[in-house]
C-alpha positions as CSV (number, residue, x, y, z in Angstrom):
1,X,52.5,97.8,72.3
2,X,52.4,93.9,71.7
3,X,55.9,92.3,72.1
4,X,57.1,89.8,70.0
5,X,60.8,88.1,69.6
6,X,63.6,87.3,66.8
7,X,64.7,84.0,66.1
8,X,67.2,84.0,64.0
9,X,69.7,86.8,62.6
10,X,67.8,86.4,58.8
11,X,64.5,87.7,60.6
12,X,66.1,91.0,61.7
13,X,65.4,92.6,58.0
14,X,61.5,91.5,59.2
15,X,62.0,92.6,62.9
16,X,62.6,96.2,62.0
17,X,60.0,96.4,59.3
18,X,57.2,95.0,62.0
19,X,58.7,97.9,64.4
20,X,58.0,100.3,62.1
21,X,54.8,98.8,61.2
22,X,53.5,99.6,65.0
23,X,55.0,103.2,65.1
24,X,53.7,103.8,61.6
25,X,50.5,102.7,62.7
26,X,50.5,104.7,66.5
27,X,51.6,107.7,64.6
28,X,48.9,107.3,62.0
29,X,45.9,106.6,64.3
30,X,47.0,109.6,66.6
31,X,48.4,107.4,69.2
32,X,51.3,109.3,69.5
33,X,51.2,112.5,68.4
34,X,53.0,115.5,67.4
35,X,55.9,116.6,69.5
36,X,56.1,112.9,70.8
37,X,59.7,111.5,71.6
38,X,60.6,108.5,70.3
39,X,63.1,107.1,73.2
40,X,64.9,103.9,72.6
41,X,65.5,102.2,75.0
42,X,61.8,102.6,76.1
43,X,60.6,101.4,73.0
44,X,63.2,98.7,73.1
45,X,61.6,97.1,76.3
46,X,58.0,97.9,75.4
47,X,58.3,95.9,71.8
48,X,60.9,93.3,73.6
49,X,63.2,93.8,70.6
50,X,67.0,95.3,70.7
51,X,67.9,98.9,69.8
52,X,69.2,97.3,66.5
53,X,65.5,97.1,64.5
54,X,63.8,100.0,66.8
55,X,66.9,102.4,65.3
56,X,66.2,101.4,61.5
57,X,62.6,101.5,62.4
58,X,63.1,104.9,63.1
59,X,65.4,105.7,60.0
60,X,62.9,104.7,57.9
61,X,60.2,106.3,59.6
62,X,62.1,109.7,59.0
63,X,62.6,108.5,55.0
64,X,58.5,108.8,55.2
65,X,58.6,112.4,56.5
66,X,56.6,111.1,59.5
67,X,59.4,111.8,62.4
68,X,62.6,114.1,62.4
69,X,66.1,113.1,64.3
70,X,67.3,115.8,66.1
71,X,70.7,116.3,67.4
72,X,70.9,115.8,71.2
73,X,67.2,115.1,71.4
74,X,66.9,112.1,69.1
75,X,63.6,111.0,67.5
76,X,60.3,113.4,67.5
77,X,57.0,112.9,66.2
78,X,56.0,115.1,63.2
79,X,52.9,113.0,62.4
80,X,50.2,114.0,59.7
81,X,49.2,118.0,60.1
82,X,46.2,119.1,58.9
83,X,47.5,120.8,56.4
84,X,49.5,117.6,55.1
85,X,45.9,116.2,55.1
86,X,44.3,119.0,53.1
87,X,47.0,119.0,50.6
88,X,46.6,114.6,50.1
89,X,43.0,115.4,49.2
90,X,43.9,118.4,47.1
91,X,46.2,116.3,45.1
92,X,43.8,113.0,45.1
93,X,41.2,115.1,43.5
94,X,43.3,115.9,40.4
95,X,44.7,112.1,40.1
96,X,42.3,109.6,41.9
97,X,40.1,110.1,39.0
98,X,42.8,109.2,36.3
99,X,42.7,105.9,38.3
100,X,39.2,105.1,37.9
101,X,39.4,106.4,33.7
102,X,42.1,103.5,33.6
103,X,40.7,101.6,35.5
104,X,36.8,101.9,33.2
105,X,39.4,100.7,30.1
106,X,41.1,98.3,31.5
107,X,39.0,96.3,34.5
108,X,38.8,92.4,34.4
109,X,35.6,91.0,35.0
110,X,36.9,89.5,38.1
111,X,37.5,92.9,39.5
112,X,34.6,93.9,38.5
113,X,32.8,91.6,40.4
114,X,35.3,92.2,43.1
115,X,34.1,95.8,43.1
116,X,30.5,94.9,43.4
117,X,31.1,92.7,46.2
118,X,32.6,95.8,48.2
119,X,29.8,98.2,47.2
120,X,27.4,95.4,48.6
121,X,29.5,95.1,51.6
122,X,29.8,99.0,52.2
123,X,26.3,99.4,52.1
124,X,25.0,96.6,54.4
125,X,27.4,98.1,57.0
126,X,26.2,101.6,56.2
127,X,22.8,100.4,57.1
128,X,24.3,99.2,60.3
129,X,26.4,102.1,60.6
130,X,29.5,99.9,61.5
131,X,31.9,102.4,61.4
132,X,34.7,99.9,61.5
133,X,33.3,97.5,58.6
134,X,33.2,101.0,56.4
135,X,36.4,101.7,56.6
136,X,37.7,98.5,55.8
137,X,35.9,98.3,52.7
138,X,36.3,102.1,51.4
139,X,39.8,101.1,51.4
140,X,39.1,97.7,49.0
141,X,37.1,99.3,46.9
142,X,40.0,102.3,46.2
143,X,42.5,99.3,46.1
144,X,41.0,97.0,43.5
145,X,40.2,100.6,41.4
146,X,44.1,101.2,42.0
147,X,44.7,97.4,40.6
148,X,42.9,97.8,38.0
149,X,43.8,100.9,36.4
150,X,47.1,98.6,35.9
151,X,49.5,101.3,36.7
152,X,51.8,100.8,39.4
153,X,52.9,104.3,40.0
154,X,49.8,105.9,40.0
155,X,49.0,102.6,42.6
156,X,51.9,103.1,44.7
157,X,51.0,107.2,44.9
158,X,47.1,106.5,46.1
159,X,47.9,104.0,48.0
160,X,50.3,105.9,49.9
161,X,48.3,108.7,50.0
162,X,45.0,106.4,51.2
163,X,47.1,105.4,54.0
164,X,48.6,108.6,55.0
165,X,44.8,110.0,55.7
166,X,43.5,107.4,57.9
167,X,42.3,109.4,61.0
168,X,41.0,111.9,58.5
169,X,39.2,109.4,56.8
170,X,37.5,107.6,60.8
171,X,36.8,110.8,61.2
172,X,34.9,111.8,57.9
173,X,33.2,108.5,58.1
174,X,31.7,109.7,61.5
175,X,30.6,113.2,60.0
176,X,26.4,112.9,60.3
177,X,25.0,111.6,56.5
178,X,28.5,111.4,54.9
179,X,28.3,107.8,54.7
180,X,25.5,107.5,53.5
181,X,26.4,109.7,50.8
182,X,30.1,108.4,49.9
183,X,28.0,105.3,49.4
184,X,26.0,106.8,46.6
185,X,29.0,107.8,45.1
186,X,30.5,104.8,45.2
187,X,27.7,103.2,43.7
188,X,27.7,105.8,41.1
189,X,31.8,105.3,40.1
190,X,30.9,101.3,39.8
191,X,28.2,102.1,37.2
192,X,30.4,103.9,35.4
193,X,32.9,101.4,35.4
194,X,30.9,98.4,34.8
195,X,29.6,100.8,31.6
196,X,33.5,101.4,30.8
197,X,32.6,104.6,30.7
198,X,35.9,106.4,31.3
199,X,34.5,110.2,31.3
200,X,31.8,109.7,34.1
201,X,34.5,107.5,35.7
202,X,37.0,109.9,36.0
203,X,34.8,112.3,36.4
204,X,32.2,110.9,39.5
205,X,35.7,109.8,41.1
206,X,37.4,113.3,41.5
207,X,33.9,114.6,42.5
208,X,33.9,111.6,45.2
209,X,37.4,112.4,46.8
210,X,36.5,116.7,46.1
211,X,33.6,115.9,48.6
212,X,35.5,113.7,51.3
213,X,38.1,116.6,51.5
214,X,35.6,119.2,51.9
215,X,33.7,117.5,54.1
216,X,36.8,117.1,56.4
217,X,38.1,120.7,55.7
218,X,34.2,122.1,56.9
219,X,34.3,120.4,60.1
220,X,37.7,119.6,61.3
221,X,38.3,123.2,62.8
222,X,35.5,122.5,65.2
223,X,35.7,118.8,66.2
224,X,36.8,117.1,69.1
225,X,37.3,113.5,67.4
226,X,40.0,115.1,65.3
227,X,43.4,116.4,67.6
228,X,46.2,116.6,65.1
229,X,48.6,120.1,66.2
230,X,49.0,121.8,63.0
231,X,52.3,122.4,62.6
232,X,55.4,122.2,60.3
């Protein structure tokens, strides 16, 4: 992990929130896993920060359910189980299309063209199958959908969620023809859109995230790219 120092005492509020930025992300991307202890003093000199940030760092990570302080033992890794997974695409399903619905009624035409732009994107690097490039714009074309259903709960919830399912989502992307067909269904929620046509909207858009869960549900159990200890 990358270190990095403070320079004043008004930064530390930003020191602890890029602390837990890199254990958010490690623990996300499956860099450190389940079971995992969180020592502070060895992430103290890996980060080159005091114990001051890593400890709220820490807190806060607990506020997002992702570790759990126990007595004597301090900071363990809980991480995202497979079942947390499966549930985040359970719930998706019944809300993500609400999002688009809102998002058919109410969608400038600056996001709109913002939304084409990322359906071009995704498929010139499905064509290349740029795994990388995918991800990054699956993600934009969910956020500007989240924008501009004009909503910020229902934002803040999917976007959470979205984030929460990363290493599901790497390794969904990796799944043999699912790329090429998330495409189609992207392409197929931006008609609707474009058509303000809230029905199909909502509609194609629970369909879309139904699929991604399935597909992850169908092959997880089996896979080697996905190592996530299903546990409570």
């Amino acid at each position: 992990m990358e270190k990095f120092s403070i320079n004043s005492e008004r930064e530390a509020y930003s020191l602890s929130a890029k602390v837990f930025n890199i254990l958010e992300e490690n623990i996300l991307s499956g860099k450190l896993q389940s079971g995992y202890n969180l020592i502070e003093t060895k992430l103290s000199e890996e980060l080159g920060v005091s114990r001051t940030p890593i400890r709220e760092a820490i807190r806060q990570l607990e506020l997002e359910g992702l570790v759990k302080v126990i007595p004597n033992k301090g900071a363990v890794v809980l991480g995202v189980s497979i079942q947390d997974i499966k549930d985040i695409y359970a719930i998706r399903t019944l809300i993500e299309g609400l999002a688009a619905r809102w998002a058919a009624e109410k969608i400038t035409p600056e996001e709109i063209a913002q939304l084409q732009e990322s359906v071009d994107l995704l498929e010139f690097y499905t064509n290349r199958n740029d795994m990388q490039h995918l991800q990054q714009f699956d993600s934009r074309f969910h956020e500007i959908i989240y924008d501009a259903c004009k909503s910020r709960p229902l934002k803040h919830t999917l976007t959470n969620f979205h984030h929460f399912i990363k290493k599901a989502r790497t390794f969904s992307f990796n799944t043999p023809g699912r790329a090429k067909k998330a495409l189609e269904e992207h392409k197929a929620i931006l008609k609707a859109i474009i058509n303000r046509d809230a029905d199909t909207a909502e509609k194609l858009a629970c369909e879309h995230v139904k699929n991604a869960g399935e597909n992850f549900i169908e092959h997880v159990s089996t896979s080697e790219l996905f190592k996530i200890k299903n546990e409570k």
